[in-house]
N, CA, C and O of each residue as an XYZ file, in Angstrom:
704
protein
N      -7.407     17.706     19.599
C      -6.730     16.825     18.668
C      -7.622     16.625     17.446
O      -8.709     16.053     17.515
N      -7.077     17.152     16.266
C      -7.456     16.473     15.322
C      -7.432     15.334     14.853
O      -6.336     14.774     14.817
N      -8.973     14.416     14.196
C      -9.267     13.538     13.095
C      -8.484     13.676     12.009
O      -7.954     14.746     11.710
N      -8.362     12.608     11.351
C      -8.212     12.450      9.907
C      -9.612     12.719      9.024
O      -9.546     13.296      7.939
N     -10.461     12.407      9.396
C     -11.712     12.913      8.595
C     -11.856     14.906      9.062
O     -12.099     15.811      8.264
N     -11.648     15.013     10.317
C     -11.967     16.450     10.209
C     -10.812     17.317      9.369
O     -10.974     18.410      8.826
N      -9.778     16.626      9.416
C      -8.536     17.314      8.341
C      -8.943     17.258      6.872
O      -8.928     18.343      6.290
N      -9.234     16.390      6.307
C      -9.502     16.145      5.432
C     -10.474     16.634      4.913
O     -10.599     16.483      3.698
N     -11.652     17.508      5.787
C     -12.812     18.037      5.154
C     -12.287     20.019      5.572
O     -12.953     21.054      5.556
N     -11.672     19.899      5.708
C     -11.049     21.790      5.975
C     -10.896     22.089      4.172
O     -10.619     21.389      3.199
N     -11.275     23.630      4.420
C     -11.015     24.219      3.205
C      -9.725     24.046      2.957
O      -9.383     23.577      1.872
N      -8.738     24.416      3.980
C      -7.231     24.191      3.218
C      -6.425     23.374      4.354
O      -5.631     23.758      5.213
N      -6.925     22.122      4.033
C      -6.507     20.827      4.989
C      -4.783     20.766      4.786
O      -4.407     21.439      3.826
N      -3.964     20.236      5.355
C      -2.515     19.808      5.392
C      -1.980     19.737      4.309
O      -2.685     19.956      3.324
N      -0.691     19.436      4.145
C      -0.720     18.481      2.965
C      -0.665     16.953      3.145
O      -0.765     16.285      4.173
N      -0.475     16.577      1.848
C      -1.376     14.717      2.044
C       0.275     14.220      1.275
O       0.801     14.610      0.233
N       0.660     13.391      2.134
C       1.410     12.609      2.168
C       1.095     11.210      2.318
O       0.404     10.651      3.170
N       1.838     10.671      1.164
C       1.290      8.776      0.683
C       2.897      7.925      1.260
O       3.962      8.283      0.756
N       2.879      7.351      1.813
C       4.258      6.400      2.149
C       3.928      5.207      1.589
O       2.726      4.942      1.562
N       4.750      4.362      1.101
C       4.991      3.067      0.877
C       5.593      2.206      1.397
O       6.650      2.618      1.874
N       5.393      1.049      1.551
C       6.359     -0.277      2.476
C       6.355     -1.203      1.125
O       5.450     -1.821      0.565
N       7.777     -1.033      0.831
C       8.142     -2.552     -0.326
C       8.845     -3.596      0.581
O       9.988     -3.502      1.030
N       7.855     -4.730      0.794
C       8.209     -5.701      1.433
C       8.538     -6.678      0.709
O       7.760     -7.335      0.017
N      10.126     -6.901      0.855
C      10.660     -8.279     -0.383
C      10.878     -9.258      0.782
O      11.695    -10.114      0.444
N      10.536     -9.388      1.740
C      11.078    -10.597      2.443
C      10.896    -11.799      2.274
O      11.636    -12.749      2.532
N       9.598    -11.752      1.701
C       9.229    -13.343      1.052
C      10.032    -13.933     -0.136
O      10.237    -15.123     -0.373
N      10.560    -12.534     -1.031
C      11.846    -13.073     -2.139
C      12.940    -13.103     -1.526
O      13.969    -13.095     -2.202
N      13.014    -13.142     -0.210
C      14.712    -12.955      0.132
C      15.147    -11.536      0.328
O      16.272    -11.425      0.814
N      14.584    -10.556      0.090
C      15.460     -8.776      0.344
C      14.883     -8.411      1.502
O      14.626     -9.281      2.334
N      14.611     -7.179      1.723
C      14.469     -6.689      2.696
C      13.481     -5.622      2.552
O      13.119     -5.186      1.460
N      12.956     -5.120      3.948
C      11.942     -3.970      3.816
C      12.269     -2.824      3.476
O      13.344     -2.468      3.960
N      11.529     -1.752      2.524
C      11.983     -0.607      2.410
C      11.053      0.482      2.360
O       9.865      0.160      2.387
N      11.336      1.717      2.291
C      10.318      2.520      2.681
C      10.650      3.845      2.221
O      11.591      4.529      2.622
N       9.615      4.214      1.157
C       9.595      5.491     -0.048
C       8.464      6.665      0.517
O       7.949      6.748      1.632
N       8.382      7.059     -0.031
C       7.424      8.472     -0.224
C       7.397      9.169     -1.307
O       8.438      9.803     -1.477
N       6.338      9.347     -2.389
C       5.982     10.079     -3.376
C       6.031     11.433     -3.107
O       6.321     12.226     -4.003
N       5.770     11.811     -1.928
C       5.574     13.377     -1.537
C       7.043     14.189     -1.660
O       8.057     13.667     -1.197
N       7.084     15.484     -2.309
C       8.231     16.362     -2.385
C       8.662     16.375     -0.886
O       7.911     16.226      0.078
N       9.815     16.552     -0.868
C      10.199     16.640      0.354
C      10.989     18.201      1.148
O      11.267     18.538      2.299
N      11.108     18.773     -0.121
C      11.332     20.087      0.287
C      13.081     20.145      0.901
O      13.981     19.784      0.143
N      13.277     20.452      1.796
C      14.731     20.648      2.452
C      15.067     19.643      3.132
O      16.185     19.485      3.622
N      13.894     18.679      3.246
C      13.933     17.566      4.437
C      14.889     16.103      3.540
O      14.741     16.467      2.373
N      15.428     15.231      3.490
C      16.205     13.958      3.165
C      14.739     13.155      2.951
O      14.325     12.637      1.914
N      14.237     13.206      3.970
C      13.521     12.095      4.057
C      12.116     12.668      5.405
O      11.859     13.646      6.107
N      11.593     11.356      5.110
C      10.017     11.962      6.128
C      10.020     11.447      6.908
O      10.229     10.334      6.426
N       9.898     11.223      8.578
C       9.748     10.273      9.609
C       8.133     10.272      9.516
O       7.348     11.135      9.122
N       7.910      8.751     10.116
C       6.474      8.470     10.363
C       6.930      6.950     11.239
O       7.911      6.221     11.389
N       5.418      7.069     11.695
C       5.887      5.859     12.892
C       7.333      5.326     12.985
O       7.864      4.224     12.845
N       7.771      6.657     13.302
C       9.646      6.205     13.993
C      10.340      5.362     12.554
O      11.328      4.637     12.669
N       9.789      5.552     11.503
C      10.476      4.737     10.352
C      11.123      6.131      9.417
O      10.419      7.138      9.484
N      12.349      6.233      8.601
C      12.446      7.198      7.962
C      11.879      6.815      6.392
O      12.503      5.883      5.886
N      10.988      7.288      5.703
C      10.709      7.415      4.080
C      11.507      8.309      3.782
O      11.755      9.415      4.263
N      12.090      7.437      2.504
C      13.026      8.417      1.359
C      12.240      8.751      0.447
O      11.403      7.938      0.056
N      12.328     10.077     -0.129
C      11.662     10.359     -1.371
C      12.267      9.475     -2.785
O      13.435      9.448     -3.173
N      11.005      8.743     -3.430
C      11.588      8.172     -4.257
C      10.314      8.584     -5.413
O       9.140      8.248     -5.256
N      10.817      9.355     -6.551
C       9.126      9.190     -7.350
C       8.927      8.088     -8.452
O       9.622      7.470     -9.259
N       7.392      8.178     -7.999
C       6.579      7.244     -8.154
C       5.207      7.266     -8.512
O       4.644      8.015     -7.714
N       4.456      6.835     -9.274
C       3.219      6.946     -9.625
C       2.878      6.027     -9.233
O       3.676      5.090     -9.217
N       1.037      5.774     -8.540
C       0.041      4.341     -8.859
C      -1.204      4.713     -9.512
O      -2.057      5.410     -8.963
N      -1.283      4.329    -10.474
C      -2.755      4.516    -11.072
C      -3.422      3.456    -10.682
O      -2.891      2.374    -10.433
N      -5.070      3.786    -10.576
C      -5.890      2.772    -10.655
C      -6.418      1.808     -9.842
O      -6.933      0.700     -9.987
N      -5.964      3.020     -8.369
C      -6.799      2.515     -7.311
C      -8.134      2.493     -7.242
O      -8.605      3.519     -7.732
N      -8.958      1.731     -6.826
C     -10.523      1.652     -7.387
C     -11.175      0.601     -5.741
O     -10.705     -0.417     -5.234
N     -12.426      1.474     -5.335
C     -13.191      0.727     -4.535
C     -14.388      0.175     -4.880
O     -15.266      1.029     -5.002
N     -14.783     -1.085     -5.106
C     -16.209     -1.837     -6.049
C     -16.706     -2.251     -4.512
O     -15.932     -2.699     -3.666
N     -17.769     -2.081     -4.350
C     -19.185     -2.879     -3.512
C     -20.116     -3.733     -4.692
O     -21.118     -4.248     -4.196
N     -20.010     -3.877     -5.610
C     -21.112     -4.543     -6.470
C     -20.321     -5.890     -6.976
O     -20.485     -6.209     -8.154
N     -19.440     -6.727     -6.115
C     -18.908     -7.318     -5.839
C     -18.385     -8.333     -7.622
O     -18.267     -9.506     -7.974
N     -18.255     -7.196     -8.133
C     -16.957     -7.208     -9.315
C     -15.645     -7.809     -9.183
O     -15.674     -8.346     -8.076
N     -14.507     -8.014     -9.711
C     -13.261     -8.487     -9.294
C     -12.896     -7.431     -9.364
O     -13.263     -6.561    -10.154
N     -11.964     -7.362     -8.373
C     -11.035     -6.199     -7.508
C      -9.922     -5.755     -8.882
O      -9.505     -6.469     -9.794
N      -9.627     -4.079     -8.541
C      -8.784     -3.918     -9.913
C      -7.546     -4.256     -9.489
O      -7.329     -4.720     -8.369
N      -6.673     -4.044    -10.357
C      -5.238     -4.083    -10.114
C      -4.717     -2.537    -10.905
O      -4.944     -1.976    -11.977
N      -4.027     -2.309     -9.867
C      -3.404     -1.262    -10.266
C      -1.887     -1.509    -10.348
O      -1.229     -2.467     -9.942
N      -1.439     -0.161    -11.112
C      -0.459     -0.226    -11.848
C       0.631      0.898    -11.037
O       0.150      2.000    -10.773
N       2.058      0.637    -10.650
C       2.961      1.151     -9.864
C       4.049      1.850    -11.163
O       4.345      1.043    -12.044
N       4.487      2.920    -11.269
C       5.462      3.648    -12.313
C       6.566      4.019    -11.200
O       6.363      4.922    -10.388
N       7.646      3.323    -11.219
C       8.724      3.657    -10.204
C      10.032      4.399    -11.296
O      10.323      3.798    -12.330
N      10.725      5.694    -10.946
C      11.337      6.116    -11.497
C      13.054      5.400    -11.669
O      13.784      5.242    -10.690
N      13.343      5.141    -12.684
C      14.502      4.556    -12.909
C      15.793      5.052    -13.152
O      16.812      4.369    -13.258
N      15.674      6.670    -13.260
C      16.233      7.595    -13.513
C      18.099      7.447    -13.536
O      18.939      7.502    -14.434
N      18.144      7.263    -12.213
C      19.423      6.986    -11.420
C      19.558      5.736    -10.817
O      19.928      5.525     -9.662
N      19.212      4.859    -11.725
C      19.171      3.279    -11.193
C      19.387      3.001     -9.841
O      20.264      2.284     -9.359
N      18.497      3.641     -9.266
C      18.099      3.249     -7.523
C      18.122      1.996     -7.305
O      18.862      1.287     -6.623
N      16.734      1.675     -8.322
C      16.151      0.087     -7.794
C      17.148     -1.326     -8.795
O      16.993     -2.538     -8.941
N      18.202     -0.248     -9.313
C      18.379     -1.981    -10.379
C      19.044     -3.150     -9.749
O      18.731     -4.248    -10.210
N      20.000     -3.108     -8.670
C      20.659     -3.903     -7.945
C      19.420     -4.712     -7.424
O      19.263     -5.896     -7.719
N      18.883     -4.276     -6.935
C      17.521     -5.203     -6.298
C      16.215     -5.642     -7.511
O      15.187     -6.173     -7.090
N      16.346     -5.434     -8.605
C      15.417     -5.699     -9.509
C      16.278     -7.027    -10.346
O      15.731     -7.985    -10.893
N      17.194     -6.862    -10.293
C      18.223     -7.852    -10.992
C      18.533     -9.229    -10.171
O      18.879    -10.262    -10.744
N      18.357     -9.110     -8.681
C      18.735     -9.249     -7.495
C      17.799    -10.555     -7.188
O      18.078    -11.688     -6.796
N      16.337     -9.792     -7.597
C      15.075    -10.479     -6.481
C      14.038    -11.082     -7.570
O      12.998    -11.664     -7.261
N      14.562    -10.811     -9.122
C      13.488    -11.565    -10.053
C      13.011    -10.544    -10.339
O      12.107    -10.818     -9.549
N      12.759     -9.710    -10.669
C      12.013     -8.285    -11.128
C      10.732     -8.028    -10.148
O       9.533     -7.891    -10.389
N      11.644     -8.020     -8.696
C      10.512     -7.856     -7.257
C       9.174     -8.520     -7.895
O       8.204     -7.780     -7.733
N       8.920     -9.540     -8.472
C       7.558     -9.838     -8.695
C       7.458    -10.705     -7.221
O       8.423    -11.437     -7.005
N       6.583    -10.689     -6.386
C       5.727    -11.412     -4.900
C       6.365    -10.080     -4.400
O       6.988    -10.593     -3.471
N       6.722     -8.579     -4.304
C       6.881     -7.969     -3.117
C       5.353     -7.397     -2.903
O       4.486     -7.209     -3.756
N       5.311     -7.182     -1.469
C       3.919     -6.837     -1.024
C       4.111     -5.300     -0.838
O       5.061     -4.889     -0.172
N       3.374     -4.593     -1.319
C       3.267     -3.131     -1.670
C       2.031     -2.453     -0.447
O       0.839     -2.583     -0.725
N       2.376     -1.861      0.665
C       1.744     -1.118      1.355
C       1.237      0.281      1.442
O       2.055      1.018      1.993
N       0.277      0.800      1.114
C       0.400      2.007      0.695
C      -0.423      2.977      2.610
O      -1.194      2.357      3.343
N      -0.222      3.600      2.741
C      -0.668      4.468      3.676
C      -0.777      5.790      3.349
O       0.038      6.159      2.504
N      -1.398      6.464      3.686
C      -1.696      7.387      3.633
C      -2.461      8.570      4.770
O      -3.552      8.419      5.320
N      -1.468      9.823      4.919
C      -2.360     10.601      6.370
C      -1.497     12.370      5.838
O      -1.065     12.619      4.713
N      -1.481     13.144      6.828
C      -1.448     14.355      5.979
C       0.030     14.849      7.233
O       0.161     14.519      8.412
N       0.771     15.568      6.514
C       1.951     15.629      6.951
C       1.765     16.545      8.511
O       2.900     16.668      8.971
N       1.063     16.994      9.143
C       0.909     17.352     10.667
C       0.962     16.232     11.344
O       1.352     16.380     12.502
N       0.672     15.031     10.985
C       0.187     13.942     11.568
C       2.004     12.979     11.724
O       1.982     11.971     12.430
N       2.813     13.207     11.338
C       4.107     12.483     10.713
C       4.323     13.229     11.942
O       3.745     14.172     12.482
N       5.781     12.198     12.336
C       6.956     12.506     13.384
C       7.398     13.569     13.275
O       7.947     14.013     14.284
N       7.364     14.536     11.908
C       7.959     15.803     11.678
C       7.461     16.763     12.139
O       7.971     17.741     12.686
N       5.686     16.323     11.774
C       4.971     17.333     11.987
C       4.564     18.116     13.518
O       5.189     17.985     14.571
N       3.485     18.852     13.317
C       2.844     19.621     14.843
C       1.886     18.664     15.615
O       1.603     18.961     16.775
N       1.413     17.637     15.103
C       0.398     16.733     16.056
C       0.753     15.666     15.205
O       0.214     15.211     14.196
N       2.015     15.295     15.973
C       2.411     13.822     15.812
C       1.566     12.676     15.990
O       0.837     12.983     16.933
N       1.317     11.718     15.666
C       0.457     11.034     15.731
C       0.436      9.911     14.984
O       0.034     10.099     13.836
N       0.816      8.511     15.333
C       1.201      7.499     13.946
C       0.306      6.375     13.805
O       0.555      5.395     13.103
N      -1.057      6.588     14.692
C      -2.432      6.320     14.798
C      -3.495      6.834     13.727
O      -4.593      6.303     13.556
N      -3.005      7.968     13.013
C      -3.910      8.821     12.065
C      -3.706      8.866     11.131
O      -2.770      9.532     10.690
N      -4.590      8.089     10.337
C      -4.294      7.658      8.556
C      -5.334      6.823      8.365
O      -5.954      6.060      9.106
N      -5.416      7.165      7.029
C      -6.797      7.019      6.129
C      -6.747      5.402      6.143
O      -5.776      5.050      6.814
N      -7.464      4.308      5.630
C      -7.700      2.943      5.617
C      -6.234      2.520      4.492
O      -5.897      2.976      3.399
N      -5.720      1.601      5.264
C      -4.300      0.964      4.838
C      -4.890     -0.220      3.022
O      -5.728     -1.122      3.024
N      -4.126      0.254      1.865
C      -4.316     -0.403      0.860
C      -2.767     -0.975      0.982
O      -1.679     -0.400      0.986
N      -3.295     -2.856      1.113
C      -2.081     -3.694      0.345
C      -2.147     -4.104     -0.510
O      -3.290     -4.214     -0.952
N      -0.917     -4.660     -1.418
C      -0.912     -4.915     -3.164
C       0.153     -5.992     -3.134
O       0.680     -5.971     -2.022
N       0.641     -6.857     -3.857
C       1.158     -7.806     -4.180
C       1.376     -7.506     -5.619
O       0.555     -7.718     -6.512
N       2.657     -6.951     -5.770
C       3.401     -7.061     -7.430
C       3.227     -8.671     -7.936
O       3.528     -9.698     -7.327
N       2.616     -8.501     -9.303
C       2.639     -9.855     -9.877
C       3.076     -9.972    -10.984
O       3.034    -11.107    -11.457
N       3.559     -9.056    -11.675
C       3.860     -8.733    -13.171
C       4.842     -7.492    -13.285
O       5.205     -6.616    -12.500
N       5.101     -7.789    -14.551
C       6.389     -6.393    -14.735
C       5.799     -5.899    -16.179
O       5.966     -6.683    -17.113
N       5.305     -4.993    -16.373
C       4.360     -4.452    -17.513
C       6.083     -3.609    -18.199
O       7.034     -3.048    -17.655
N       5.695     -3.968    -19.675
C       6.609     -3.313    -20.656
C       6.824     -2.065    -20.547
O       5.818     -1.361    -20.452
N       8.250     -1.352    -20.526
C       8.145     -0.273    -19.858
C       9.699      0.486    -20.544
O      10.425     -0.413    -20.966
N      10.241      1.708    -20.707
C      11.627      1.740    -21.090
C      12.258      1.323    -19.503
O      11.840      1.829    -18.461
N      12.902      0.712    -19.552
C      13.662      0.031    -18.685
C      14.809      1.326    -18.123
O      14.978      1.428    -16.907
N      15.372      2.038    -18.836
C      16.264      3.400    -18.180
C      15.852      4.324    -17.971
O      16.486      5.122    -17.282
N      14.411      4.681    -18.551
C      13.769      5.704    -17.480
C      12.961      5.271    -16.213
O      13.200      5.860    -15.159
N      11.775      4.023    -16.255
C      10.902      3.809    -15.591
C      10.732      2.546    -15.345
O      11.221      1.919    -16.285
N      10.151      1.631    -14.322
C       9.952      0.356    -14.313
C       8.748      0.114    -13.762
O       8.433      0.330    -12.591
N       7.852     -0.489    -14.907
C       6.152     -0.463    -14.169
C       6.241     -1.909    -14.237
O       6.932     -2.692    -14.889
N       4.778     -2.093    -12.836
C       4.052     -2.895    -12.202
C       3.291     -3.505    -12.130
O       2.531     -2.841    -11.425
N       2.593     -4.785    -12.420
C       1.135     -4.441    -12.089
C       0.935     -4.971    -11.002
O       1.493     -6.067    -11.064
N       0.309     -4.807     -9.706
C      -0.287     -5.479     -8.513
C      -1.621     -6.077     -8.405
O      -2.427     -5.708     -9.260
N      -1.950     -6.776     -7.682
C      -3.404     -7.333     -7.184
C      -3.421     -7.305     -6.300
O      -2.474     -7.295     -5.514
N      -4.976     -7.271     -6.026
C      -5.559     -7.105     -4.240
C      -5.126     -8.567     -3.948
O      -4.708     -9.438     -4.711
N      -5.335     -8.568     -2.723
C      -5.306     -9.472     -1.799
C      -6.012    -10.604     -1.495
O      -5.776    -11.439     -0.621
N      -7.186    -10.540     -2.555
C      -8.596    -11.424     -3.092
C      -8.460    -11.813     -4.389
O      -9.022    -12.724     -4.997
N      -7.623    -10.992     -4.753
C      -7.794    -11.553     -6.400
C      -6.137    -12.417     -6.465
O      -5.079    -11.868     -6.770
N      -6.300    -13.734     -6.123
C      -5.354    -14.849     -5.501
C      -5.766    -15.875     -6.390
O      -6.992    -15.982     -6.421
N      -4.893    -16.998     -7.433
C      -5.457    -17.724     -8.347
C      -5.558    -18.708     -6.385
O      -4.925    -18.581     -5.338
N      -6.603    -19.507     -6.808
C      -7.304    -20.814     -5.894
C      -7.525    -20.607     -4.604
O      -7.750    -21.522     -3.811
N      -7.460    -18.915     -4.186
C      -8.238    -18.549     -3.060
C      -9.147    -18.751     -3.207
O      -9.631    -18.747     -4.338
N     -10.264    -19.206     -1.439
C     -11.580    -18.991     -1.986
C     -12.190    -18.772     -0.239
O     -12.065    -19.451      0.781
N     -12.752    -17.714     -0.497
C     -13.808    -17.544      1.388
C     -14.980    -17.692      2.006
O     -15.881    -17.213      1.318
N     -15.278    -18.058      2.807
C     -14.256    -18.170      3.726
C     -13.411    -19.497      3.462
O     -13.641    -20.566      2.897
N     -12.051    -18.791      4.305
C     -11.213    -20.130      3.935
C     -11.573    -21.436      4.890
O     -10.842    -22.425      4.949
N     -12.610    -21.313      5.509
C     -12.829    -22.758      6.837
C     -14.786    -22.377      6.602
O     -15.469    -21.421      6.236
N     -15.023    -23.871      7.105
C     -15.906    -24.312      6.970
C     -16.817    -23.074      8.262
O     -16.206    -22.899      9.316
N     -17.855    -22.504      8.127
C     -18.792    -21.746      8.974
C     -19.854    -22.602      9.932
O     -21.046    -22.790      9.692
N     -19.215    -22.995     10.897
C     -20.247    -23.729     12.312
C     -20.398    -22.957     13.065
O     -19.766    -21.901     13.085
N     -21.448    -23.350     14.040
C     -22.022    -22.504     14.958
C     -21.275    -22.672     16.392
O     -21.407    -21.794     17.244
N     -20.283    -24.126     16.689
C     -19.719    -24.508     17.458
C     -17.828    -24.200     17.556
O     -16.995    -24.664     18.335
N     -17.689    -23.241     16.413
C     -16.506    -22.839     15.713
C     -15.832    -21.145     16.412
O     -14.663    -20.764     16.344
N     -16.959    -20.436     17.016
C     -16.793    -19.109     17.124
C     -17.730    -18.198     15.929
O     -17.542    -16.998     15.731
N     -18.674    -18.960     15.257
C     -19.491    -18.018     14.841
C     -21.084    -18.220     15.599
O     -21.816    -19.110     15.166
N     -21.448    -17.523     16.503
C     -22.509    -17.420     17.138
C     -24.192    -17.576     16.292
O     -25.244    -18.188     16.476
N     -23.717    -16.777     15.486
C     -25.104    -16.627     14.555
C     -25.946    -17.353     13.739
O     -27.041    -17.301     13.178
N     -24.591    -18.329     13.974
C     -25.164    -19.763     12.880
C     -25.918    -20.478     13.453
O     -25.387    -21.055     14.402
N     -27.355    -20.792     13.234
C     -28.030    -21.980     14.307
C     -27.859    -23.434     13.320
O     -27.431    -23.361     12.168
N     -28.195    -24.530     13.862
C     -28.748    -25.928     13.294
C     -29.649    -26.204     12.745
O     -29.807    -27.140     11.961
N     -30.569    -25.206     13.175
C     -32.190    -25.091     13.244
C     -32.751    -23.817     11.951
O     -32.861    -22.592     12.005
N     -32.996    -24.791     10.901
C     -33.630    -23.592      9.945
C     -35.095    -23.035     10.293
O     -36.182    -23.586     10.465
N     -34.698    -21.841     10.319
C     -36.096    -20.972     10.636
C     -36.619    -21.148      9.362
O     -35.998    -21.420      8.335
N     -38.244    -20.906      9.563
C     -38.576    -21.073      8.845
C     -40.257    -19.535      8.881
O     -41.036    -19.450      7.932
């Protein structure tokens, strides 16, 4: 059985398939579920027993910081072409609060594929639409999202750190 890291380091690894989960439930709609990837002869892609429709789509401006910077926000380009999304954009407030799931694993790994597997995929990025960036409205409808940290009056940890709480490491007693 193949890894996702050993796939991913082959000279001519799978192909890489990105799925999305647009979760409006907090505005009132419902869950839905896209795929950027061509789909070839297929309707749609199975993965964990869910079907993705091909819908295209761009995200720019995914970005990982350790030098503990504020987290970017990236930007979602959903095609408007054939007014897919307008009933539900008109519907839900211009989806601003849907939570944007992105996954990502390589198409052997999908219900379709030869080593099914809905355990195998790269580290899960969520996003929260917060904005509707100026855009032609009949071709395209962009996004902007934020991480999950970058929350106006979040702040962490969200509870006080005791040693009598479930964090072990904390003593009473400053070493010295």
């Amino acid at each position: 059985m193949t890894t996702i890291v050993q796939e991913a380091n082959k000279l001519n690894p799978d192909t890489y398939v990105e799925f999305f989960d647009f979760d409006a439930t907090k505005i009132g709609g419902t869950t839905s579920y896209y795929t950027n990837t061509p789909t070839g002869s297929f309707t749609h892609i199975i993965w964990r027993g869910q079907p993705y429709s091909p819908l295209p789509l761009i995200v720019t401006g995914y970005e990982t910081r350790a030098d503990g910077s504020a987290p970017n926000r990236p930007t979602i380009s959903i095609s408007n072409a054939n007014k897919f999304l307008m009933a539900a954009v008109l519907l839900y407030g211009d989806l601003i609060g849907t939570k944007v799931v992105r996954w990502r694993t390589f198409y052997k790994f999908t219900d379709n594929g030869e080593e099914a597997n809905p355990n195998v995929y790269f580290p899960v990025d969520e996003y929260l639409i917060t904005r509707k960036l100026p855009s032609s409205f009949k071709t395209e409808l962009k996004y902007e999202m934020t991480n999950a940290l970058d929350r106006p009056g979040l702040r962490l940890p969200r509870r006080q750190v005791l040693r009598d709480l479930g964090f072990p490491g904390v003593s009473r007693v400053r070493v010295r």
